[in-house]
Backbone as a ProteinNet text record, in pm:
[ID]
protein_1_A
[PRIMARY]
XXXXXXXXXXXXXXXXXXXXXXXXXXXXXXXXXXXXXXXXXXXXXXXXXXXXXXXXXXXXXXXXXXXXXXXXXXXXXXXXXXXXXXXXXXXXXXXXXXXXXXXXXXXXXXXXXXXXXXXXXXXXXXXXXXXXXXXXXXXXXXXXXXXXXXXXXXXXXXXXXXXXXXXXXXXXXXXXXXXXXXXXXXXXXXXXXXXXXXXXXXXXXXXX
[TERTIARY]
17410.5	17549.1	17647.1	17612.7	17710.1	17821.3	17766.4	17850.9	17974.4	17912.3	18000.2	18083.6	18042.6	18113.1	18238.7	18177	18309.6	18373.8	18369.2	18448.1	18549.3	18514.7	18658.7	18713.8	18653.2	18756.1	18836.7	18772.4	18883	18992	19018.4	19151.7	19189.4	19188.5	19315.3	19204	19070.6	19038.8	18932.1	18965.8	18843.8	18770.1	18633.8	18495.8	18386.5	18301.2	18225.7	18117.2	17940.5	17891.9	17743.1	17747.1	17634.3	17523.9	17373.5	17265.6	17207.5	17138.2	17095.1	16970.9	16950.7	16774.5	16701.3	16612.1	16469.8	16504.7	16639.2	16669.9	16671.6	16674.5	16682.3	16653.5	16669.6	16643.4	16651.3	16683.9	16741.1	16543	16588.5	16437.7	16438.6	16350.5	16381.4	16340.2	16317	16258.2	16388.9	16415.6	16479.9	16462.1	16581.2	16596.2	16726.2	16733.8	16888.3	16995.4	16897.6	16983.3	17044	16939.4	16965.8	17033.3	17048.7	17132.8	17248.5	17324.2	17426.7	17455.4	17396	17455.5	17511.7	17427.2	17474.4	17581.7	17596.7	17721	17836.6	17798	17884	17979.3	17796.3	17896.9	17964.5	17939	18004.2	18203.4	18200.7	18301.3	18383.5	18327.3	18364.3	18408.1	18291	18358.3	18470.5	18516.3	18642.1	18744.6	18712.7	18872.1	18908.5	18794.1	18786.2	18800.5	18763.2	18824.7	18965.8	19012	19140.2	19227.1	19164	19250	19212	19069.7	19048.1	19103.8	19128.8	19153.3	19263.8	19375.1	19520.6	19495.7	19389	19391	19338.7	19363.5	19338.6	19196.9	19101.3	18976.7	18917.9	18921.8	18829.7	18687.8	18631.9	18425.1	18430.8	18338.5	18290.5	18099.9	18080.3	17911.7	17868.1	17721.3	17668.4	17523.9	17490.2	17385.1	17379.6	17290.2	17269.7	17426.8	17456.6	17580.3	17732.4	17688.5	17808.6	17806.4	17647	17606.8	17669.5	17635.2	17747.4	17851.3	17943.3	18070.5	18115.7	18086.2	18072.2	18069.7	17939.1	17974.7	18064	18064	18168.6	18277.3	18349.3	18473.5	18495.6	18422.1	18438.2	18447.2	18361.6	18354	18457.7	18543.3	18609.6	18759.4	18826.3	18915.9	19050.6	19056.7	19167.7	19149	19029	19004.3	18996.7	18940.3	18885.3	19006.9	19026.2	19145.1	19130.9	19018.1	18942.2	18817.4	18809.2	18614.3	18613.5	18494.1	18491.3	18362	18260.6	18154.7	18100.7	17981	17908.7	17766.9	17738.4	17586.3	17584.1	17652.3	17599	17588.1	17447.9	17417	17519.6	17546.4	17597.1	17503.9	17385.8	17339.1	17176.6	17141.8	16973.9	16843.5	16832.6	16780.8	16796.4	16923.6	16882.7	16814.9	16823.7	16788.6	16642.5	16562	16427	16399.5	16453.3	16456.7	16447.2	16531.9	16575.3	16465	16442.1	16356.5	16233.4	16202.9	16103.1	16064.8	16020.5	15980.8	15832.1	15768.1	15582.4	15546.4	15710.3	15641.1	15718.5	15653.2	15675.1	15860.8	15947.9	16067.6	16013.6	16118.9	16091.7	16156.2	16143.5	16101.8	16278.6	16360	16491.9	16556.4	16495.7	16558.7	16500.5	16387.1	16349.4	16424.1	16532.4	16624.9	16760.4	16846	16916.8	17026.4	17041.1	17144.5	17271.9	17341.8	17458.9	17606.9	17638.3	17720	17885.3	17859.8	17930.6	17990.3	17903.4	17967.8	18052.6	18016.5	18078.3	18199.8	18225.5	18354.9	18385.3	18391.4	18503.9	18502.8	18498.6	18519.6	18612.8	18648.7	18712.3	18862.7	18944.5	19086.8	19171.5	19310.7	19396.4	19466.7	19469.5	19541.5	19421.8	19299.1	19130.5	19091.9	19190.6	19151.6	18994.8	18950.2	18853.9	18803.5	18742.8	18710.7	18586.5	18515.2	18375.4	18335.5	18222	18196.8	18053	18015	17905.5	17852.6	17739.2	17674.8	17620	17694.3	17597.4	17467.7	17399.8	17251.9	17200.2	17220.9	17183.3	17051.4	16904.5	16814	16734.3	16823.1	16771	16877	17011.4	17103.9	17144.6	17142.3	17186.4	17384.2	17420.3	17563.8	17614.9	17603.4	17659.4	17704.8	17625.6	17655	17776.8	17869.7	18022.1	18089.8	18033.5	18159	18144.6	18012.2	18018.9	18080.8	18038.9	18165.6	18301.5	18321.3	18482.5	18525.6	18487	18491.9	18520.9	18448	18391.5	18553.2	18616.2	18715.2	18818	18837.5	18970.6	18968.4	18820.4	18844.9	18942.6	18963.1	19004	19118.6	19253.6	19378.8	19377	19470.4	19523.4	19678.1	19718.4	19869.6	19917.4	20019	20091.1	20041.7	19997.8	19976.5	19817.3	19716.8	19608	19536.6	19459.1	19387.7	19238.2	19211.4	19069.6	19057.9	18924.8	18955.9	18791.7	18729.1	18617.3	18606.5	18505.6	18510.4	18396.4	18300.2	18194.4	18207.1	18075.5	18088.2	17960.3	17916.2	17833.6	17773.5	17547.3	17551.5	17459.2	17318.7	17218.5	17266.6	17168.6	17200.7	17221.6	17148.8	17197	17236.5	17347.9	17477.2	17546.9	17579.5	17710.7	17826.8	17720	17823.8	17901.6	17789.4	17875.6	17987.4	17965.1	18058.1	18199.7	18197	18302	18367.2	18283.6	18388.1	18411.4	18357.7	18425.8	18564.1	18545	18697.5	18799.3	18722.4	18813.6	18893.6	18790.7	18891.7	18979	18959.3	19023.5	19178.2	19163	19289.2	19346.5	19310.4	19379.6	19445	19386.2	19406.2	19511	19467.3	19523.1	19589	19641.1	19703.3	19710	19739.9	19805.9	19623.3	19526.9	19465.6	19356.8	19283.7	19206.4	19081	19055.7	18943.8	18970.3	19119.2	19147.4	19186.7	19169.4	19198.5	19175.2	19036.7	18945.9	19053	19110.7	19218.6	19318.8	19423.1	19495.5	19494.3	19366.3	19306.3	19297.5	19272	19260.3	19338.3	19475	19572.2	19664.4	19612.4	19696.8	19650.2	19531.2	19497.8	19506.5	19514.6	19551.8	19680.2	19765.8	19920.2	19920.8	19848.9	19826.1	19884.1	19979.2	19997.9	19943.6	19831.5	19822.1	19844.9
561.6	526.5	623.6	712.6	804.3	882.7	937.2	979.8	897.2	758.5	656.7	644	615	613.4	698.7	837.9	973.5	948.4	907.8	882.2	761.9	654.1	616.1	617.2	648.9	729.6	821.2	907.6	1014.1	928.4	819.4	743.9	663.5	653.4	639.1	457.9	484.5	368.2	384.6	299.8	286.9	220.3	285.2	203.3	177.6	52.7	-30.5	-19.2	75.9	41.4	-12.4	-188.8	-212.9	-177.1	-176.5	-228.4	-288.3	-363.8	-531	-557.1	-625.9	-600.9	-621.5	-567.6	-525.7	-398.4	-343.4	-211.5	-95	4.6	169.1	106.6	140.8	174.3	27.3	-45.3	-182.3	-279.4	-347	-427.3	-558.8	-649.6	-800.5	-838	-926.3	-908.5	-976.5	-954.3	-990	-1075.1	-1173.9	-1328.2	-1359.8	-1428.7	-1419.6	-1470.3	-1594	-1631.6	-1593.3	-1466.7	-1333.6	-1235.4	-1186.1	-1096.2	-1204.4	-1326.5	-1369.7	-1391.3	-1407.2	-1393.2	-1229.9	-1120.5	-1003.9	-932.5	-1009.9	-1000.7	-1042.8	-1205.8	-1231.1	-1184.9	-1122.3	-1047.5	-897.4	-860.9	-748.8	-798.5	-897.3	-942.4	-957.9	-1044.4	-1069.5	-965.2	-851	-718.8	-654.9	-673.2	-604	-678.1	-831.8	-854.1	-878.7	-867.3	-852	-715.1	-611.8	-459.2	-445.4	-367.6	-327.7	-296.8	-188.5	-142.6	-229.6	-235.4	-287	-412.1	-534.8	-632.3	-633.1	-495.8	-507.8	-456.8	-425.2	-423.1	-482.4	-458.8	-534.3	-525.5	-649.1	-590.4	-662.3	-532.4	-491.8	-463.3	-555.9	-564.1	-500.4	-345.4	-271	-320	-407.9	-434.8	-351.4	-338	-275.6	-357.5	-409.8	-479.5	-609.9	-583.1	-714.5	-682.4	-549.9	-572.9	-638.9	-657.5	-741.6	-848.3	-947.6	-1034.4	-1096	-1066.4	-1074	-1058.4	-971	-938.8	-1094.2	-1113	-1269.1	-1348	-1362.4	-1494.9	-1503.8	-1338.8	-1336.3	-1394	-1326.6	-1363.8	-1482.2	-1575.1	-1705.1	-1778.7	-1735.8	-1809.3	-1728.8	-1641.6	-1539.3	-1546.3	-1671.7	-1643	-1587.9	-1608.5	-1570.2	-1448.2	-1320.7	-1204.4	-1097.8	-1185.5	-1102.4	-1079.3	-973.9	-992.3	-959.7	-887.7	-841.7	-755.8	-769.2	-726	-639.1	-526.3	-411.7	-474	-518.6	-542	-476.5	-398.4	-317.1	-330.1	-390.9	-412.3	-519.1	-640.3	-723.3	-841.1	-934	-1072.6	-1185.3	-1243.1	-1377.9	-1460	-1485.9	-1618.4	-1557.9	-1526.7	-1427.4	-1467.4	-1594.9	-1619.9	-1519.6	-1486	-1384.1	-1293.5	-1202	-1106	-1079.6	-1226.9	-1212.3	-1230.9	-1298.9	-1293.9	-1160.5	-1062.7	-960.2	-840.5	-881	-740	-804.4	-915.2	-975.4	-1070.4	-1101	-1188.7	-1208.7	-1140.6	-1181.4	-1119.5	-1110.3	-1099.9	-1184.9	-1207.7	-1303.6	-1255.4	-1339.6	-1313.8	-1224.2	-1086.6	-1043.2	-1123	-1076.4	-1200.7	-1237.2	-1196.1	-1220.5	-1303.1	-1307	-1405	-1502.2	-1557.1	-1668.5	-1776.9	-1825.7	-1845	-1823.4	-1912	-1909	-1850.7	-1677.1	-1634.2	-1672.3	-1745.7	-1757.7	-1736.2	-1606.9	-1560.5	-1558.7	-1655.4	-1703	-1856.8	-1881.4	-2036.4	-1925.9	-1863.6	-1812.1	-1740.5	-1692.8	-1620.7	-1762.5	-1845.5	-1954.4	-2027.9	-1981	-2043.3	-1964.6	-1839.2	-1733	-1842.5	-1724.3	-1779.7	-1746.3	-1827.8	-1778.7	-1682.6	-1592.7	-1465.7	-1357.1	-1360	-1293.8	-1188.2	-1075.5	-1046.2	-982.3	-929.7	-884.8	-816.7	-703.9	-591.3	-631.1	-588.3	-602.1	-476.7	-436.9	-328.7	-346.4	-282.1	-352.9	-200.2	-130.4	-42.4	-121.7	-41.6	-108.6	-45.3	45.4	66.6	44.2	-107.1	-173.9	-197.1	-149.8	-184.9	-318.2	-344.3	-440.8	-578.6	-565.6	-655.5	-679.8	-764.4	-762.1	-744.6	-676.8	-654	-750.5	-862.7	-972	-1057.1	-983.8	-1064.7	-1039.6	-936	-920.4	-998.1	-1006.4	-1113.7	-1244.2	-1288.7	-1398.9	-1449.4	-1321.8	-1310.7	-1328.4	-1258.6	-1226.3	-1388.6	-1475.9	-1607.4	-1693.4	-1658.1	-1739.1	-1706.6	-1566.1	-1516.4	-1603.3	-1589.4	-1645.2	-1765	-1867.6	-1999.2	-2042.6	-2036.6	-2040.7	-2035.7	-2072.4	-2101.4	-1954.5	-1880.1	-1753.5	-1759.4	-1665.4	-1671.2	-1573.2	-1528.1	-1431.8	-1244.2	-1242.6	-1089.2	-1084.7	-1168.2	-1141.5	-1120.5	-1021.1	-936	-961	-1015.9	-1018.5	-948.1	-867	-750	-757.4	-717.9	-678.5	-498.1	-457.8	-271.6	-229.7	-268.2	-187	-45.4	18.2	196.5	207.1	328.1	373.7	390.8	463.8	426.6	353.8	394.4	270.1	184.6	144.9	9.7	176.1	230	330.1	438.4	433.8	525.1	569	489.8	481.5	558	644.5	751	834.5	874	941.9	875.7	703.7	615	633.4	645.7	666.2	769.9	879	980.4	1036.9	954.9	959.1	869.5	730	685.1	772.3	847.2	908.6	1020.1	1090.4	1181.8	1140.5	997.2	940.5	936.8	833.4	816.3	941.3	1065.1	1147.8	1230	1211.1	1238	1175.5	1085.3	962.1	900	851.7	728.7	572.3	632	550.4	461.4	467.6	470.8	356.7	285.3	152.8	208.7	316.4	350.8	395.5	380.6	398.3	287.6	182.5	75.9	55.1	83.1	69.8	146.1	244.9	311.7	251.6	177.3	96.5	6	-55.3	-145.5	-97.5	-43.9	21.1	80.2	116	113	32.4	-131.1	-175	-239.8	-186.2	-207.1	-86	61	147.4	176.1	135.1	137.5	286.8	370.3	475	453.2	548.2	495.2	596.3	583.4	669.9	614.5
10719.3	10747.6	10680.4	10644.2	10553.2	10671.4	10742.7	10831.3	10899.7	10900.2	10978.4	10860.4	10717.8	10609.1	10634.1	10617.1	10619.2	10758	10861	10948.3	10985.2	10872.5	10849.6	10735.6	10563.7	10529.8	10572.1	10698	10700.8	10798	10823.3	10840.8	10800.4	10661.1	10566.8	10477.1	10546.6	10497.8	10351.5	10259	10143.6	10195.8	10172.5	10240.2	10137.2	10125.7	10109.1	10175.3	10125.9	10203.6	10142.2	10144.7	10073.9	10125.8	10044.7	10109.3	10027.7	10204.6	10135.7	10089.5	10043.7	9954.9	10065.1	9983.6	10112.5	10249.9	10200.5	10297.7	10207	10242.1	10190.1	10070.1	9962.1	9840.9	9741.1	9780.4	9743.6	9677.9	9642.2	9620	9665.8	9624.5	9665	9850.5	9882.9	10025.2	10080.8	10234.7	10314.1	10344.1	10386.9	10428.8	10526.7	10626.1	10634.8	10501.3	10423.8	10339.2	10209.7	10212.1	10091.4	10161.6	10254.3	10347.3	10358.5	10391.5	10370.5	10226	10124.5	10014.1	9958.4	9988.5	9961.3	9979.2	10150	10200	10149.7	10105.3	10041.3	9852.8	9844.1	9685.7	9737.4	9810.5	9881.6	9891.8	9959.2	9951.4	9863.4	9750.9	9584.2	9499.8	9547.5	9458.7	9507	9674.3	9680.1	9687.4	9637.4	9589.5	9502.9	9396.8	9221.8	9183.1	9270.8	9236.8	9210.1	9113.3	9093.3	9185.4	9269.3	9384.5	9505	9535.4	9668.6	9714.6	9575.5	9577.3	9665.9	9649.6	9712.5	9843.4	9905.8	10027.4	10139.3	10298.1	10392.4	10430.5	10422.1	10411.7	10626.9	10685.3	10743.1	10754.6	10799.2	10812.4	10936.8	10931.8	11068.7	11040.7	11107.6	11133.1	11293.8	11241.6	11354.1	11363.8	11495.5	11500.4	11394.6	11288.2	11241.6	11140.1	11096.7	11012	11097	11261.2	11296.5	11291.5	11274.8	11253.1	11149.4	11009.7	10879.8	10887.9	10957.7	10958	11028.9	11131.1	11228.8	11112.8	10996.8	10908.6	10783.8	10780.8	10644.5	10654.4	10781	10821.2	10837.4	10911.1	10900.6	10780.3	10710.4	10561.7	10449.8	10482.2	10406	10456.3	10537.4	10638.1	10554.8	10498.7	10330.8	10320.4	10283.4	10260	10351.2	10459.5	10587.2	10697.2	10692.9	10821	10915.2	10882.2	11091.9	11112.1	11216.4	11247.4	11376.5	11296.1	11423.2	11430	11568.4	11561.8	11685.6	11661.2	11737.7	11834.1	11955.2	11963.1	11893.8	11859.7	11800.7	11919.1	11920.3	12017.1	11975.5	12100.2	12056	12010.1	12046.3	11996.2	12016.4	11919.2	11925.3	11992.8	12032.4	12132.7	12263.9	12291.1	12405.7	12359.9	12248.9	12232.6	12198.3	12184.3	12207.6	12344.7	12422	12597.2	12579.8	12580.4	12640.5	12596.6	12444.5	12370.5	12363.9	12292.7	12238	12305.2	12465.4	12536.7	12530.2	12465.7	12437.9	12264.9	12197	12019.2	11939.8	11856.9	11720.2	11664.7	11645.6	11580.2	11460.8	11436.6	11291.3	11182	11072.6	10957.6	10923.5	10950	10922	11104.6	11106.6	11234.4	11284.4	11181.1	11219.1	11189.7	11120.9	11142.3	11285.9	11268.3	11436.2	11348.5	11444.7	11414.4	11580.6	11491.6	11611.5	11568	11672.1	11614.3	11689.6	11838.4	11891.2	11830.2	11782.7	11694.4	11534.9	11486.9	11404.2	11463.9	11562.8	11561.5	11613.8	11667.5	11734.7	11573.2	11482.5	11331.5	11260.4	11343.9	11244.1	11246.5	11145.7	11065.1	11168.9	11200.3	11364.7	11291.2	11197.5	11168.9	11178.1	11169.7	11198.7	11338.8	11329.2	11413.6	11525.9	11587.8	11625.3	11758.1	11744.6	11835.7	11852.2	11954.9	12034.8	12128.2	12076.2	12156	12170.7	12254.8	12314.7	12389.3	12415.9	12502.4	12608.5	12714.4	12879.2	12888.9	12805.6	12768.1	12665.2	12592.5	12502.4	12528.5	12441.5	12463.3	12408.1	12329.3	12251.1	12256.2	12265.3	12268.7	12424.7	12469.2	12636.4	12613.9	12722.3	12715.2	12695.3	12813.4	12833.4	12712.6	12571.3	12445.6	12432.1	12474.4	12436.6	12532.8	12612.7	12708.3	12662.4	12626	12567.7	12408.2	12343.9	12207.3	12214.8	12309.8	12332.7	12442.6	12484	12489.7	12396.1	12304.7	12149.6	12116.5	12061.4	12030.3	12122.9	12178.8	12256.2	12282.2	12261	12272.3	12125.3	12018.9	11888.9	11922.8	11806.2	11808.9	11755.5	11796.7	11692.8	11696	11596.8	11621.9	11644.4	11692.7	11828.1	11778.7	11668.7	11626.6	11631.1	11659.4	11639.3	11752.6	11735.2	11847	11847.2	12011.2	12051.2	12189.4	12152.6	12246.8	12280.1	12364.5	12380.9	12472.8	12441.2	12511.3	12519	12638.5	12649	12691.7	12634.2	12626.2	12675	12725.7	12717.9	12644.4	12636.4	12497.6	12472.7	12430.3	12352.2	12187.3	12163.9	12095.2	11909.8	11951.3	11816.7	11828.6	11960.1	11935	11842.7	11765.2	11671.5	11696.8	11606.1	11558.7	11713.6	11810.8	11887.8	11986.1	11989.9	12058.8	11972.7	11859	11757.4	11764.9	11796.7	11787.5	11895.7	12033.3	12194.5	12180	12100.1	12086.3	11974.9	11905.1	11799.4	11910.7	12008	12076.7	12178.2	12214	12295.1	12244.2	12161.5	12107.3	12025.4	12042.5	11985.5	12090	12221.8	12350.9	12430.6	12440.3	12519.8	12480.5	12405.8	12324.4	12408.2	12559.5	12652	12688.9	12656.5	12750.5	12677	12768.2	12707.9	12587	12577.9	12503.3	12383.4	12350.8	12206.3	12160.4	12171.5	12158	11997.4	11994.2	11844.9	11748.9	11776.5	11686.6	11674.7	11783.8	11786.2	11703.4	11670.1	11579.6	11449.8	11448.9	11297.6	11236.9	11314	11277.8	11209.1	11185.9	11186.6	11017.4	11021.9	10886.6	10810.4	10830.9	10777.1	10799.8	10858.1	10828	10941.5	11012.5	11070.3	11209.7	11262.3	11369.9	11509.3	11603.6	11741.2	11859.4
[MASK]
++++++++++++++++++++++++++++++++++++++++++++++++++++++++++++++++++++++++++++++++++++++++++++++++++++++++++++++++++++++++++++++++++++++++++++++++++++++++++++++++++++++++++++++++++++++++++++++++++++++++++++++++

């Protein structure tokens, strides 16, 4: 994630990028209920940080990190003010339909990740982006239309943004979906695919 790191510091954002035990370098085995707690001290430290505390904290998850971003926010509605979420399922049952229709759940999702009941929990000031690849191999698309349902069933109030934006693009794009919207909106301004900048503008005070 370092690259994704340096690509939104370089707009105007301080970034946070944990890992969770039992990933890269980290120890301790994976659980969802140890991956939602990590998340959750992730949280703790940036609003007990000196500086970070004073700022607008934005969760960008990808896959299972939109998963968390989905429960932080809900459970964070005070801290969290909005969510970039990438390739992430509404409700993971599809996504063994879709990927895993004759294998065993891996060991962090035997548990029900649902992440359409979590955004219709977010805070009505909580905003949130959805992006989704229409060559998702592992997540079916349709999980963003059904997110972005979840999103707009909820009360919000007149400044908060629910957006959904499928791209082109397998499930581990990232980086180059990012910096097709980075040239977008440096291009275009006018145009639906900078949207994600639009957005992020509004937590970096940046205006395109």
């Amino acid at each position: 994630m370092e690259e994704e790191a340096r690509f939104f510091f370089g707009r105007g954002c301080h970034v946070v990028v944990p890992t969770y035990r039992g990933y890269g370098t980290s120890e301790g085995s994976p659980s969802r209920q140890a991956l939602l707690e990590d998340a959750q001290a992730t949280i703790d430290y940036c609003m007990d940080h000196w500086t970070l505390g004073e700022s607008r904290l934005l969760i960008f998850g990808w896959s299972m990190g939109g998963a968390l971003a989905c429960h932080m926010a809900a459970q964070n509605p005070n801290a969290v003010h909005g969510i970039i979420i990438l390739n992430t399922w509404d409700i993971f049952e599809h996504v063994q339909q879709h990927f895993w229709p004759a294998r065993p759940f891996p060991f962090s999702f035997r548990d029900k990740w649902d992440n359409s009941d979590a955004i219709r929990r977010l805070g009505p000031d909580t905003s949130i982006l959805i992006i989704n690849a229409c060559n998702d191999e592992i997540v079916p698309p349709n999980s963003g239309v059904q997110n972005l349902i979840a999103a707009q069933s909820r009360p919000t109030s007149p400044t908060t943004i629910s957006r959904s934006m499928p791209t082109s693009g397998g499930h581990g794009t990232l980086l180059p979906i990012l910096r097709y919207f980075d040239m977008q909106g440096l291009t275009n301004a006018g145009s639906d695919d900078c949207r994600v900048f639009q957005y992020l503008s509004t937590f970096t005070g940046h205006d395109r």
